[in-house]
C-alpha positions as CSV (number, residue, x, y, z in Angstrom):
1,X,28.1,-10.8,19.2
2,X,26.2,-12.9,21.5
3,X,22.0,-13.8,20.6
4,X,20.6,-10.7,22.7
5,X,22.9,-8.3,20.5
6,X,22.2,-9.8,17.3
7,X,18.4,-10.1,18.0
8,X,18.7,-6.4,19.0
9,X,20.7,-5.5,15.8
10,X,17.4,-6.2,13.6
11,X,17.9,-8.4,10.7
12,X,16.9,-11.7,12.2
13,X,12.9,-12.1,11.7
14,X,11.4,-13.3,15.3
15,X,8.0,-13.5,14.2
16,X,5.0,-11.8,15.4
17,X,7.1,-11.3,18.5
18,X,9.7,-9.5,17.2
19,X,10.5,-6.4,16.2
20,X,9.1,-4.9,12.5
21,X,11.6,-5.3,9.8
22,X,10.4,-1.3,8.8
23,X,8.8,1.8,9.9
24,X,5.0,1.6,10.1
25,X,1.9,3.9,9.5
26,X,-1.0,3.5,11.6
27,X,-4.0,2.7,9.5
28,X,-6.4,4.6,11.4
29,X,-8.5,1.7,11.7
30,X,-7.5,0.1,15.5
31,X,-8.9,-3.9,14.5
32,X,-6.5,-3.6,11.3
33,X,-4.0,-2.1,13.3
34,X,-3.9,-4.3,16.1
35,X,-3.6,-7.3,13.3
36,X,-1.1,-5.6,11.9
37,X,2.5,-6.3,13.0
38,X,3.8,-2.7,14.1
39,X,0.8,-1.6,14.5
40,X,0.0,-0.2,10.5
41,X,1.3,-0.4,7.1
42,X,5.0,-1.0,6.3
43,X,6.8,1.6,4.8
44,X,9.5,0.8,2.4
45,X,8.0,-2.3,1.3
46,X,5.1,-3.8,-1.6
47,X,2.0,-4.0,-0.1
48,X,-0.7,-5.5,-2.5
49,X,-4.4,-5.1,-2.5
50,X,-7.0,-7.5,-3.9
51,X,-10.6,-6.4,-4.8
52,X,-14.0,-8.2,-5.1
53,X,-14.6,-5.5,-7.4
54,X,-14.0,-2.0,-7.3
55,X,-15.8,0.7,-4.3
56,X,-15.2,-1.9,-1.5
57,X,-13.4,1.0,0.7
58,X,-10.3,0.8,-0.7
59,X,-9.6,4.7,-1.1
60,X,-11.0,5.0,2.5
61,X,-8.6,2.1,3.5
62,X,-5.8,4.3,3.2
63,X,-6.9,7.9,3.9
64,X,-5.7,8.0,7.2
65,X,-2.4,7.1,5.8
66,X,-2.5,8.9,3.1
67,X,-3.5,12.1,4.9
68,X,-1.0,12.4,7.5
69,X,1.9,11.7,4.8
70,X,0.1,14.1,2.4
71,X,0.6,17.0,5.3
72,X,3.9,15.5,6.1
73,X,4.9,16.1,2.2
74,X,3.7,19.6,2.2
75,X,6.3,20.5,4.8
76,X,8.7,18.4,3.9
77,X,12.3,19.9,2.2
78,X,11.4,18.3,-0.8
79,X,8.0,18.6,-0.8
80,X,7.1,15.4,-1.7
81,X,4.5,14.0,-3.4
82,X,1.2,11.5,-3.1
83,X,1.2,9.8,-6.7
84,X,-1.6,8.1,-8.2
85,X,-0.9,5.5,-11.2
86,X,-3.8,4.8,-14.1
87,X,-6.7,4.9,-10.8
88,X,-10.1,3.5,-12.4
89,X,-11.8,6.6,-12.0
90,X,-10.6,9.9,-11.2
91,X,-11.0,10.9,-7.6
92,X,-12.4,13.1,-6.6
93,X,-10.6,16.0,-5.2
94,X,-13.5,17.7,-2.6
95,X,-13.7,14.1,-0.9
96,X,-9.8,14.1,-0.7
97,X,-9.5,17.2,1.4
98,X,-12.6,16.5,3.1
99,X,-10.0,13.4,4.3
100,X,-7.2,16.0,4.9
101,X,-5.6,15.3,2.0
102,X,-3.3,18.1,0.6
103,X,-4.5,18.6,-2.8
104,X,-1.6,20.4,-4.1
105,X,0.5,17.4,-3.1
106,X,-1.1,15.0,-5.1
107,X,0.2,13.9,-8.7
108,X,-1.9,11.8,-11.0
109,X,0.0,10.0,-13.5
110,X,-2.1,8.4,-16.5
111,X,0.4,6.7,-18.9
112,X,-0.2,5.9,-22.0
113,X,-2.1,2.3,-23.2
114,X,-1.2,1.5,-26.6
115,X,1.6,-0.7,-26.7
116,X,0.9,-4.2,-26.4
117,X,0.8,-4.9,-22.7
118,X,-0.2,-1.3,-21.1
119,X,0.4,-2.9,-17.7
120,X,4.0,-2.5,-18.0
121,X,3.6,0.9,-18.6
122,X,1.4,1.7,-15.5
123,X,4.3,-0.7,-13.3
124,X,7.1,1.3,-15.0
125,X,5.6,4.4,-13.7
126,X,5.1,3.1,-10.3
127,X,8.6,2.1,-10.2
128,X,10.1,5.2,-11.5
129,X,8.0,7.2,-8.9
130,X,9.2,4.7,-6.2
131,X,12.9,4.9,-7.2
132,X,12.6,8.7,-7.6
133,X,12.7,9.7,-3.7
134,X,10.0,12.4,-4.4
135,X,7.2,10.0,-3.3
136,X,5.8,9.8,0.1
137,X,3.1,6.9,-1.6
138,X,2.8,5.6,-4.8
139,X,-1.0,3.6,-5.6
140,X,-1.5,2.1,-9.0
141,X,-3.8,-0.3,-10.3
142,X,-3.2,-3.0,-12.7
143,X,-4.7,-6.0,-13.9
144,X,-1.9,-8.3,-14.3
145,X,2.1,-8.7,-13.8
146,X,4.6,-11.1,-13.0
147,X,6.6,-12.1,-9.9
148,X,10.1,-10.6,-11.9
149,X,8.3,-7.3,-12.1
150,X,6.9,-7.2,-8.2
151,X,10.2,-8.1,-6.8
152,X,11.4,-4.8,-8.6
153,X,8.8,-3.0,-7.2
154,X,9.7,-4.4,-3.8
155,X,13.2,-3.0,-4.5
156,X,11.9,0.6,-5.1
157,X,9.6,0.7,-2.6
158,X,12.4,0.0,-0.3
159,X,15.0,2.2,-1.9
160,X,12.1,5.2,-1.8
161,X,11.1,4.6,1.8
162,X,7.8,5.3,0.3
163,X,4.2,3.8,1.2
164,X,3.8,1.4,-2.4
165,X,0.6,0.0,-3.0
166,X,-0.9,-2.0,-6.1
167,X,-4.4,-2.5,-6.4
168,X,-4.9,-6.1,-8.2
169,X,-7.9,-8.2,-9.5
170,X,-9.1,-11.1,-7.3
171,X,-7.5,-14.1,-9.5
172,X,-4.1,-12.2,-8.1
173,X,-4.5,-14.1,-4.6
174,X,-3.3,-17.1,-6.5
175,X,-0.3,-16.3,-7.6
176,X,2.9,-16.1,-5.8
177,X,3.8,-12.9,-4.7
178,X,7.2,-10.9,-3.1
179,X,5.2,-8.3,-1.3
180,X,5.6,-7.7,2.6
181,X,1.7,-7.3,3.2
182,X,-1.2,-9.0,0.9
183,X,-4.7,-8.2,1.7
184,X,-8.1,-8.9,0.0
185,X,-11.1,-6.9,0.3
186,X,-14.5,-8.4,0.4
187,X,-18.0,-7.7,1.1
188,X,-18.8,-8.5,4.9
189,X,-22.6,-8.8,6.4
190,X,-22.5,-5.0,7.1
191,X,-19.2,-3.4,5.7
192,X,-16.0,-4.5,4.1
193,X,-14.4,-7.1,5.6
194,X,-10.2,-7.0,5.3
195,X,-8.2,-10.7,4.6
196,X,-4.8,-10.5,5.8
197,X,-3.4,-13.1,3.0
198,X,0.5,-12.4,3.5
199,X,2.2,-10.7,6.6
200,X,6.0,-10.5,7.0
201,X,6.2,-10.7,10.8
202,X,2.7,-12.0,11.1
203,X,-0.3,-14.4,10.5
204,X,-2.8,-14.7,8.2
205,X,-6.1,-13.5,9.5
206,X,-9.3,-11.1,8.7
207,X,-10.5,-8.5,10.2
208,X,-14.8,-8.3,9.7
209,X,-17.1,-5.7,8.7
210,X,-14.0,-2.9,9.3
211,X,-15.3,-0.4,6.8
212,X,-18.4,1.3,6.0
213,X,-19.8,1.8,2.8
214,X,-16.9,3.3,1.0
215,X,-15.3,6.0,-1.2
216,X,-14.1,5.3,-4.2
C-alpha cells in the first residue's frame, strides 16, 4: 500500500487538513461550523461541554442538531430516540417543537440519587443509552467523573453512532479528558461566546458572541 492509499484508507490523523476521523452534524451556527473540523459535531464520539453557569445557550447550541436527528428518528426503522440524562430543569416541551423537535421522540431519564455518588448513576444511564443503539443523542449533566469513566463513554458513543454529549461544571477544563471535542461556554460582550478547548483534527480556538440570549 503506498502513502496516497493508506492516507485515503482513513485511520491516519492528517490534522486539520485531513479528512474527519467520523461523520459530522452541522451545528447550524456557520462561525462554529467553519471552526469545526468537518464542518459540525462528531458523531460517534464524547463531546463535552463546560458552563459558566447554567442558560448560557447551551440547549440552543444544539437544536439544530438535535432537530434534524429528532425528525431523522421519527422515520427511522427503529424509531430512535433523543435521550435526556438528570437535565437541571425540565425542558420545556413548547420551546422544543417550536425548534422542530419531535416531541414524541424524546425520552427523559431521571435516575435515581441516593447512593453515595449519584453521578455514577446519571453516567451509567448515559452509557447504557449510548451502548443501546436506540439513541440518535444522548445529553446528560453531571457534576463530576473520572477519566476511567469518560473513556467508557467514548467507547459507547462510538459503538452507538450516537451524538453524546456531557454537560460539566467549569473546574472540568482542568482535568484531562478522552473526549473528541471539548468546548466551554462563556459570557461574551453581547452573546455567548464558544471556546474550542479540545478538537481531534483541529485547533484550539473561540468563536465570539455566537449565541443570543439563550434557552435553557
Amino acid at each position: 500500500m503506498d502513502l496516497d492509499e493508506l492516507l485515503r484508507s482513513g485511520p491516519i490523523w492528517r490534522g486539520r487538513g485531513g479528512h474527519p476521523a467520523s461523520a459530522t452534524l452541522a451545528t447550524g451556527l456557520d462561525e462554529l461550523d467553519q471552526a469545526l473540523p468537518g464542518g459540525g459535531w462528531p458523531l460517534g464520539a464524547l463531546i463535552e461541554i463546560m458552563l459558566e453557569r447554567h442558560g448560557l445557550g447551551e440547549l440552543k447550541l444544539l437544536m439544530p442538531a438535535l432537530a434534524r436527528l429528532s425528525r431523522e428518528a421519527a422515520h427511522h426503522s427503529q424509531q430512535r430516540w433523543i435521550v435526556w440524562v438528570a437535565p437541571p430543569f425540565v425542558p420545556y416541551a413548547p420551546a422544543l417543537a417550536s425548534y422542530g423537535l419531535e416531541l414524541n421522540r424524546q425520552l427523559w431519564v431521571h435516575p435515581q440519587r441516593s447512593s453515595i455518588d449519584g453521578n455514577s448513576e446519571v453516567l451509567w444511564a448515559m452509557e447504557q443509552a449510548l451502548r443501546s443503539g436506540s439513541s440518535a443523542a444522548v445529553l446528560a449533566w453531571v457534576e463530576r467523573t473520572d477519566n476511567t469513566v469518560l473513556r467508557r463513554l467514548q467507547l459507547a458513543a462510538e459503538e452507538g453512532s450516537s451524538l453524546a454529549v456531557l454537560f460539566r461544571p467549569p473546574a472540568a477544563v482542568q482535568e484531562a479528558s478522552p473526549a473528541a471535542l471539548r468546548l466551554m461556554l462563556c459570557s461574551g460582550d453581547t452573546g455567548t461566546d464558544v471556546e474550542i478547548l479540545k478538537c481531534r483534527g483541529g485547533y484550539a480556538t473561540a468563536v465570539r458572541n455566537v449565541l443570543m440570549p439563550s434557552l435553557s
